[in-house]
Each structure stands twice: as structure tokens, then as C-alpha cells.
C-alpha positions as CSV (number, residue, x, y, z in Angstrom):
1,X,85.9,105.5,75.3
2,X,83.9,103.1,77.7
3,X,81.5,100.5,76.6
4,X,78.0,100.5,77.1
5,X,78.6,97.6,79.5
6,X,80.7,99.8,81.6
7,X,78.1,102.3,82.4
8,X,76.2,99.0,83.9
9,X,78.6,97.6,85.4
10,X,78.8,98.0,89.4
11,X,82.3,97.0,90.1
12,X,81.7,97.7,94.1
13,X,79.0,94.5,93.6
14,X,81.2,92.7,91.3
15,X,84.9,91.0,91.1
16,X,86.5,90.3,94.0
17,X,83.4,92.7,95.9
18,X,80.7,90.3,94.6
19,X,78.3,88.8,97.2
20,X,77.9,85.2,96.9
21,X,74.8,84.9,98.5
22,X,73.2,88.0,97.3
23,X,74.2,86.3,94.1
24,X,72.4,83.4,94.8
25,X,68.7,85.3,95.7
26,X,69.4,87.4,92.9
27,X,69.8,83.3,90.8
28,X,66.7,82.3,92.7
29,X,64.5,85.5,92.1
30,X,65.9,84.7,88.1
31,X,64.6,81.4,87.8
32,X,61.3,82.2,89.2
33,X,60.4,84.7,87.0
34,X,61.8,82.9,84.1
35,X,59.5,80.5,84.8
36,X,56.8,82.2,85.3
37,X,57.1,83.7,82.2
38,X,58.1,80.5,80.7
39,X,54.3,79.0,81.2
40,X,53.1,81.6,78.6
41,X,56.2,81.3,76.5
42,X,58.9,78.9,76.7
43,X,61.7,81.3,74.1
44,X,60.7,84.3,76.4
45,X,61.2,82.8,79.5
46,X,64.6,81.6,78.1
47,X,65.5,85.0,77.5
48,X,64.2,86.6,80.8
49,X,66.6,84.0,82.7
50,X,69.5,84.5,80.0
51,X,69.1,88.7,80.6
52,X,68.5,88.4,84.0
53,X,71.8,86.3,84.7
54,X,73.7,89.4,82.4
55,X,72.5,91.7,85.0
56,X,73.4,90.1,87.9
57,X,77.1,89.4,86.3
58,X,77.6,92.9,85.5
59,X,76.1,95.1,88.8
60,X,76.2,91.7,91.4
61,X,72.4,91.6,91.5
62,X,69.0,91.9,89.7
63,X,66.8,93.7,92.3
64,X,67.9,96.5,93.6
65,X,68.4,97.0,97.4
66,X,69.4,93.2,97.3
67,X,73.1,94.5,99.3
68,X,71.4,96.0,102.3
69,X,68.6,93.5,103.0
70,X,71.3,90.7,102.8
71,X,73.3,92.3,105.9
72,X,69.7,93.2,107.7
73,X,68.2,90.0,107.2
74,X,69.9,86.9,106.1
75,X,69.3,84.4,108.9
76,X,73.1,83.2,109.9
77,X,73.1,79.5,108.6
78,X,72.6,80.8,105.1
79,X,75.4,83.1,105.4
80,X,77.5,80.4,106.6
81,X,76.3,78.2,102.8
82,X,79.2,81.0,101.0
83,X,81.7,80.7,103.9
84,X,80.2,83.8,105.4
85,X,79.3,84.4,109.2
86,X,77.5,86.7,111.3
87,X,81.5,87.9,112.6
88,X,84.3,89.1,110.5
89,X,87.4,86.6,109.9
90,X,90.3,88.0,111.9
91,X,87.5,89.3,115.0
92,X,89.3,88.2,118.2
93,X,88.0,88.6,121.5
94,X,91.0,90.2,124.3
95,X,93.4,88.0,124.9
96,X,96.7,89.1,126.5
97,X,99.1,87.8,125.4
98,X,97.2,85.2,123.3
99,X,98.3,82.1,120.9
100,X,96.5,82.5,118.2
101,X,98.6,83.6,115.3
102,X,97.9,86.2,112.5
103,X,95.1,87.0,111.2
104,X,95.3,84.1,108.1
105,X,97.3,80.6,108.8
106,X,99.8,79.3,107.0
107,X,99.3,76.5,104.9
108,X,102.2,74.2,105.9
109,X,104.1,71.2,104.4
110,X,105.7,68.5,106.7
111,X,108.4,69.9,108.2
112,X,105.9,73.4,109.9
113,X,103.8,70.1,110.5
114,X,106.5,68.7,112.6
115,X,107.6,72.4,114.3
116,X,104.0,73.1,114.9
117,X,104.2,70.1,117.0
118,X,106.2,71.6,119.2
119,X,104.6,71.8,123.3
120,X,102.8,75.0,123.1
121,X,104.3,77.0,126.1
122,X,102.3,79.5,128.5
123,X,102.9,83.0,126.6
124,X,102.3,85.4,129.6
125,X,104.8,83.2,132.3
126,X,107.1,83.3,129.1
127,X,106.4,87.3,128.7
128,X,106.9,87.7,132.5
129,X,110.0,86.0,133.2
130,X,111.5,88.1,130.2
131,X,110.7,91.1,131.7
132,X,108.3,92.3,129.1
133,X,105.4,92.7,130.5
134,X,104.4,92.9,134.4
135,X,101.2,93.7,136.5
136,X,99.9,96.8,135.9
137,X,99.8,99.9,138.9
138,X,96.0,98.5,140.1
139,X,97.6,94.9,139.4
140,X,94.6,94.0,137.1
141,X,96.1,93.5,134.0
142,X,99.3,93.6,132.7
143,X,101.2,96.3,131.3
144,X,104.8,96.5,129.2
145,X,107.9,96.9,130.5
146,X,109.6,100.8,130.0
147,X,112.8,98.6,128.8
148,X,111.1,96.5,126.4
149,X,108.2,99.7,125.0
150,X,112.2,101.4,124.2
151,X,113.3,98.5,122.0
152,X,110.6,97.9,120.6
153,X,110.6,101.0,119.2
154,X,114.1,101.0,118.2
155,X,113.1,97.8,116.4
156,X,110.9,99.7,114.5
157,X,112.8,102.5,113.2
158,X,115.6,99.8,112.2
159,X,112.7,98.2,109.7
160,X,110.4,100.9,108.9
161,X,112.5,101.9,105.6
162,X,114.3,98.7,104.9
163,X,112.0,95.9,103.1
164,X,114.8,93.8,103.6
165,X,115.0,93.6,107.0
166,X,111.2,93.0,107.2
167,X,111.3,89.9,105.1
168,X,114.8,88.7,106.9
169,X,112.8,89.1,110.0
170,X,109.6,87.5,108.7
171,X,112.0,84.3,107.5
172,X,113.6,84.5,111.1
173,X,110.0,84.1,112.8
174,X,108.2,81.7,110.5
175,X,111.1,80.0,109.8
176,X,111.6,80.0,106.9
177,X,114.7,80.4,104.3
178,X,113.2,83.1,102.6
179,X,109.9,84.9,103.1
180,X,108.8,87.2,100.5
181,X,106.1,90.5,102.1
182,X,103.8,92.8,99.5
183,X,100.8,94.8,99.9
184,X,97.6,93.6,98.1
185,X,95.4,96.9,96.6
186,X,93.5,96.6,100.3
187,X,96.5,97.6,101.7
188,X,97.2,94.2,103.6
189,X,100.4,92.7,104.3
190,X,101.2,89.4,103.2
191,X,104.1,87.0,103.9
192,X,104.7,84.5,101.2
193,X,106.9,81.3,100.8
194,X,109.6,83.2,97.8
195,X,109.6,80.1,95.9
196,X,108.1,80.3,92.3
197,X,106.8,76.9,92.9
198,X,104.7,77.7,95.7
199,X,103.9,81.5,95.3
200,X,100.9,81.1,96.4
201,X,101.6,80.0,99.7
202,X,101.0,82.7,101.9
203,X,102.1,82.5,105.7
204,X,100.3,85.0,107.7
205,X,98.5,88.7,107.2
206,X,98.5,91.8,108.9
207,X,95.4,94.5,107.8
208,X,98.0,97.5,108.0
209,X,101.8,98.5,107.4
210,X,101.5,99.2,111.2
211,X,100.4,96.3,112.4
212,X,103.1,94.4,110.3
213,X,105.9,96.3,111.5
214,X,103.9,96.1,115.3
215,X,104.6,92.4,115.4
216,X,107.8,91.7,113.3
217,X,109.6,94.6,115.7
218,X,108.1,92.5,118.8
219,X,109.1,89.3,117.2
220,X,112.5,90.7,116.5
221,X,113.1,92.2,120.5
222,X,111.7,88.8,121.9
223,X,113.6,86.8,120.0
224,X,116.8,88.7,121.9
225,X,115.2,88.9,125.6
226,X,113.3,85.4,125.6
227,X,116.0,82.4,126.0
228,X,113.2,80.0,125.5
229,X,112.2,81.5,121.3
230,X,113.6,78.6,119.6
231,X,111.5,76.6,121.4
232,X,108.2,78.1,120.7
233,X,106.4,77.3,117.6
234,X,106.6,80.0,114.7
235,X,102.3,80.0,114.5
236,X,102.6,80.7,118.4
237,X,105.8,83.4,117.9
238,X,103.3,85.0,115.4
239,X,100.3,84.9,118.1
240,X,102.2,86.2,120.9
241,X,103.8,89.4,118.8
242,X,100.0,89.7,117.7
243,X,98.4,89.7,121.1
244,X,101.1,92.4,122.1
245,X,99.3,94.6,119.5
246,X,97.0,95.5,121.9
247,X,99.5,97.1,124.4
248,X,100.9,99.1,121.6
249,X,101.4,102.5,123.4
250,X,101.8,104.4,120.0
251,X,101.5,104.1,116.4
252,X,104.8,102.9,114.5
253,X,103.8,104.8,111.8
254,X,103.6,108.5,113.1
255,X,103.8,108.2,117.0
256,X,100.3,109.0,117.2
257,X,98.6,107.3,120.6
258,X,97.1,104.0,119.8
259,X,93.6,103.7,121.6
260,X,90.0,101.1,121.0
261,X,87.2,102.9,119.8
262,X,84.0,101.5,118.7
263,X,83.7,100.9,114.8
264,X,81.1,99.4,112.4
265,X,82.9,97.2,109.2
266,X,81.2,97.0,106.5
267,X,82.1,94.1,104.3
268,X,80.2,93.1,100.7
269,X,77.1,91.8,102.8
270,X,77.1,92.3,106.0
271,X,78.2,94.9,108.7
272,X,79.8,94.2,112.1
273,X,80.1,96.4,115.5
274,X,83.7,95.8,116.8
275,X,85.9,97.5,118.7
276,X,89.2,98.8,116.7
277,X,92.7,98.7,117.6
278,X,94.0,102.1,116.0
279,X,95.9,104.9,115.7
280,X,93.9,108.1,116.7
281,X,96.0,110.6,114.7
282,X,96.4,108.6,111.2
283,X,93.7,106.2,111.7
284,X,96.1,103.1,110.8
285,X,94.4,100.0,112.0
286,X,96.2,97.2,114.0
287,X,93.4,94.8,115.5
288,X,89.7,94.2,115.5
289,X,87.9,92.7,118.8
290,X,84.6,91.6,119.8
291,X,82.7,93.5,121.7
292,X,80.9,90.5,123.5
293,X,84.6,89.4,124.5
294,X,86.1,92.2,126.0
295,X,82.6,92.7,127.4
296,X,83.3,89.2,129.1
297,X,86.5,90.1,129.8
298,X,86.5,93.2,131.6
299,X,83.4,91.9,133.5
300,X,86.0,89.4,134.9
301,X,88.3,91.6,135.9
């Protein structure tokens, strides 16, 4: 049988879900009226504030609506108090191939200090000249190799069913001795240190399965094709395998076509136009972009 505090409870508005800064009007709306109340009577106004706080910790807010008029009309710089901004974390512009790495960066001791110092190279001479990528029929862009597209996929199949191989890869890229990957209840991937001293270090995260096996199957064909791999930083391994998301032909999941279409995310108070890297027959996301940027970009073209 369920409390009574469970049919109050809103656990979309609470937990992990809650929103800090609809929190904080919620606080602020609180105290007012406590005090407000508290001119007449001190004990009641006590008890206003005390009740009002147990509402907002239980459903996430005290006046209703509070959710939606935080994502209409919270200005940006008080978004940005809670670590929040007016674009989602992880949002790239089009960048092909790029160097930024996966979506979250590793939190590294001395000796990813000292590799990260390594010269960053130039990721699409370096894609070029190992005949993975080339200009494209209209020679505006640049498209994969057939060679490379086949191994890639090959790469695939050898890790879609075999954890192992993922997290052997994983260690291979971030070099590391042992790299540990789960699934959080979001359904991200995350690459961990497997050291029970450190198991909260996480190195990188991918928002699907597919986009996981996207960029440890590319990391795993480049670091066969491209002589100069050891030399490149693991944070700008992870970027380039990342930026090659974006020519993903077809989805390593089902071999459904990969495509960008327009999407609106929704996150616990606010809600974002991007366009989508995804699968069009089993919806499996692989990379958010800006619309502004690949506006920018294309108009450069």
C-alpha cells in the first residue's frame, strides 16, 4: 500500500528531475508569503513556510505551472545561477571531423594530463591521408570512403554482442588499463576508470547504445588505417570517432538510414530546437546540433 505522501509526490518534478531554479522561485514565493503572514502571526507564518517547503520537496514546486513558465520565461543569466543555459550540454554545432571529444570529459590524473599534452593534429588531413574520408561528388564537403563505411561495419558486428570487446576497445582508445561501460536508467553509456578507488571517475558518454558502438567501431578501424593514432591524444581519438557520427550512413543497431531532422528536447526546465542525428526506422539517437551552426555552416558552403 502507498503512503499518503506518495499520492503527492511528483517524482517527474523531483529526484534527479527536480528543477533547481524552479526550486528556488518556488523558495522565494515561500518566504514571502510566510512573511506576510508572519506580520499577523509569527507561529503561522512559521508554519506556512515549514508546509510550503514540504510541498515543494515532495511535487518540485508550490505553485502550479511553475515548470512551464521557467522554460518560457527565465531570462538566461538566472538559468546560468544552477549551471543551466539557454542550450543543452552535449549541443554541437557541424563540425567535420571535429576535436572535441564525447559528450562529458574525463576527469584526468597526471599522466591523461601529460598525454593530453600531446600536439593536437589536424583531424581531416589525418582522415584524408588514411583514406577515410574524401571530397564529396559536388566537392563541397566530404564524404567516407566505400572501404572504410565496410569496416566500419564489420567493426560493429564484431562488438555489438560482446561487452568485452567494447570495454577492451574503450581501454584501447582512452588508454587506459581497464575501462569499465554500463547503461545508466536514461539509457546513456558510460565509460568508467574499473578501479574501486576511483569508480566514480567516468571518462566519456554517449546518449545511445548506437552512438557508443558508432565511435568505439570508428576508433577501432582508425586505429588499424591511421599510422599516426598513437600520436593523437585519446580526448582528440574520442572527438574525431564522434565527429564521424555525423557521416554515419546507417544505424548500427538495425541498419535503418541514419538522417537530421528537426527535434525539440525537453529537459526539467527548459526546451531546446536542435537538429537530431538519428536513426529513421528505430529512432536511436547519435548526435544533437545547433541549428544556428549548421545554419552558419551550410551558408558557408
Amino acid at each position: 500500500m502507498s503512503s499518503p505522501l506518495e499520492s503527492i509526490r511528483k517524482p517527474q518534478y523531483t529526484g534527479e528531475n527536480r528543477c533547481l531554479p524552479c526550486t528556488a522561485v518556488n523558495l522565494i514565493i515561500a518566504a514571502v508569503i510566510a512573511l506576510m503572514v508572519g506580520v499577523v502571526s509569527l507561529p503561522v507564518g512559521a508554519g506556512v513556510f515549514a508546509a510550503s517547503v514540504a510541498a515543494i520537496y515532495l511535487r518540485g514546486y508550490l505553485i502550479p505551472g511553475t515548470p512551464a513558465l521557467t522554460k518560457r520565461y527565465a531570462p538566461t543569466w538566472f538559468l546560468s545561477l544552477f549551471g543551466k543555459t539557454k542550450r543543452p550540454v552535449g549541443t554541437e554545432g557541424v563540425e567535420r571531423p571535429g576535436t572535441d571529444p564525447t559528450e562529458e570529459s574525463a576527469r584526468a590524473d597526471d599522466s591523461a594530463s601529460a598525454a593530453e599534452s600531446t600536439p593536437a593534429v589536424d583531424p581531416e588531413a589525418l582522415l584524408v591521408d588514411a583514406g577515410v574520408v574524401e571530397a564529396c561528388a559536388d566537392e563541397r564537403d566530404l564524404c567516407l570512403v566505400d572501404e572504410f563505411v565496410d569496416e566500419w561495419r564489420v567493426a560493429v558486428d564484431r562488438l555489438i554482442d560482446d561487452p568485452d570487446a567494447r570495454e577492451a576497445t574503450a581501454s584501447a582508445l582512452f588508454e587506459r588499463d581497464a575501462v569499465r561501460i554500463d547503461f545508466d536508467r536514461n539509457g546513456r553509456a558510460v565509460a568508467r576508470v574499473d578501479d574501486d578507488s576511483r569508480d566514480d571517475w567516468r571518462l566519456a558518454s554517449w546518449p545511445t547504445e548506437g552512438a557508443l558502438l558508432a565511435d568505439l567501431a570508428a576508433a577501432s578501424v582508425l586505429a588499424d588505417r591511421v599510422a599516426a593514432w598513437p600520436d593523437v591524444s585519446p580526448s582528440q581519438r574520442a572527438g574525431i570517432a564522434k565527429a564521424l557520427r555525423s557521416f554515419m550512413p546507417e544505424c548500427p543497431l538495425c541498419g535503418g538510414r541514419v538522417a537530421m531532422t528537426e527535434d525539440t528536447v525537453e529537459s526539467c526546465c527548459q526546451s531546446f530546437d536542435v537538429i537530431a542525428v538519428r536513426c529513421l526506422d528505430c529512432s536511436e539517437h547519435f548526435l544533437e546540433l545547433d541549428p544556428e551552426r549548421v545554419g552558419d555552416a551550410e551558408a558557408a558552403a
